[in-house]
Every structure is written in C-alpha cells, then in structure tokens.
C-alpha positions in Angstrom: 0.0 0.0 0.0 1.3 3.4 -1.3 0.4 6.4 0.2 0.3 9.8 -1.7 1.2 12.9 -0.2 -0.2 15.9 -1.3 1.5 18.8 -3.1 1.4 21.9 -1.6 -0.3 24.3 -3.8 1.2 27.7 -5.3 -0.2 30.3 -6.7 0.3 29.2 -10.3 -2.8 25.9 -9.1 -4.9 28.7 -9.2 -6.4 30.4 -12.2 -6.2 34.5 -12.6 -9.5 35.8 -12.7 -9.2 39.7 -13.4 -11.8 42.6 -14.4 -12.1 46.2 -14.5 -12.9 48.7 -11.7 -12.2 52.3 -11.1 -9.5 52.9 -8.7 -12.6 54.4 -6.2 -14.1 51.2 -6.7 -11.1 48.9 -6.1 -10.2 51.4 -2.8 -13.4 50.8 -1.5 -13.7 47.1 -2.1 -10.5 46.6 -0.7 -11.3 48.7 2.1 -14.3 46.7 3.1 -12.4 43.2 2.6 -9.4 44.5 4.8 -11.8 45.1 7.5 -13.7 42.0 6.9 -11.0 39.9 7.6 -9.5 42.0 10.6 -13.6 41.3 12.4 -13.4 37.6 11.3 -9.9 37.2 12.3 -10.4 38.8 15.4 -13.2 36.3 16.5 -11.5 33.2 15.7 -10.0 30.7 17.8 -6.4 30.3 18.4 -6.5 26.7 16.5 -8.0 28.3 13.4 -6.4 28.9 10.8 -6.0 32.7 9.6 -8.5 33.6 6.8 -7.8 35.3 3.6 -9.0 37.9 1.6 -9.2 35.9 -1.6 -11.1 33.6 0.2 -14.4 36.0 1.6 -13.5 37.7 -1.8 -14.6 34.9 -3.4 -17.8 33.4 -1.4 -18.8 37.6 -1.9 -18.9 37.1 -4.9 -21.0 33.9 -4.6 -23.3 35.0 -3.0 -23.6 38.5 -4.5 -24.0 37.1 -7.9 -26.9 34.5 -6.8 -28.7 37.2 -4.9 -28.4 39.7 -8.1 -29.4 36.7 -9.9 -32.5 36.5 -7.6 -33.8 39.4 -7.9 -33.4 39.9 -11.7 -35.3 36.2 -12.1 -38.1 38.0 -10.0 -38.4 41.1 -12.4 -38.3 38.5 -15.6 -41.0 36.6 -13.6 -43.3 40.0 -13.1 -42.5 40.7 -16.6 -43.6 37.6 -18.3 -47.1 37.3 -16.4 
C-alpha cells in the first residue's frame, strides 16, 4: 500500500481571474475586505487557521452574484405574467 502525499499548492494551481474597476471602486472594495478579515480574524480561535481575503472575496462574490441573480429572475418573472 502506497500512500500519496499531497502537493502543496502555489499560486500558479490557481487560475487569474481579473476585471475592471475604477481605482474608487477597487479602494473601496478593498477597504471593506481588509476590515472584513481583521472582524473575522479577530473572533477566531487560536486553532484556526487565519483567513484570507481571496477567500471571503470569493464566497462575496458567490453570494452576490446568486442574490443579483435572484432578484433579476423576479423582475423577468413580473414581466412575463
């Protein structure tokens, strides 16, 4: 019995993805993540590993593309009856 050890990623396992933003924009994303992290940081437990930007970055993103998603399904629902 073999048993495989597991790479340790770097950043070139995960794909860029990029867009465009105003430099306002950008500052005020970044901003708001910054302090995200420091609040969830801040209430973790000393066995917990540190979390990321890029990761609430990305589950923001999640979820503020399903809700957008929601509520435009809802105004092609109103539209359509």
């Amino acid at each position: 019995m073999t048993i495989e050890l597991e790479k340790k990623k770097d950043s070139n396992d995960y794909p860029l993805v990029a867009f465009r933003v105003s430099q306002e924009e950008k500052d005020e994303i970044m901003q708001q993540l910054e302090e995200l992290v420091e609040i969830i940081n801040m209430n973790k437990s000393e066995d917990e590993k540190a979390i990321r930007k890029n990761k609430i970055f990305v589950e923001a993103m999640r979820r503020g593309i399903a809700d957008i998603k929601k509520g435009y399904s809802k105004l092609k629902q109103k539209k359509n009856k």
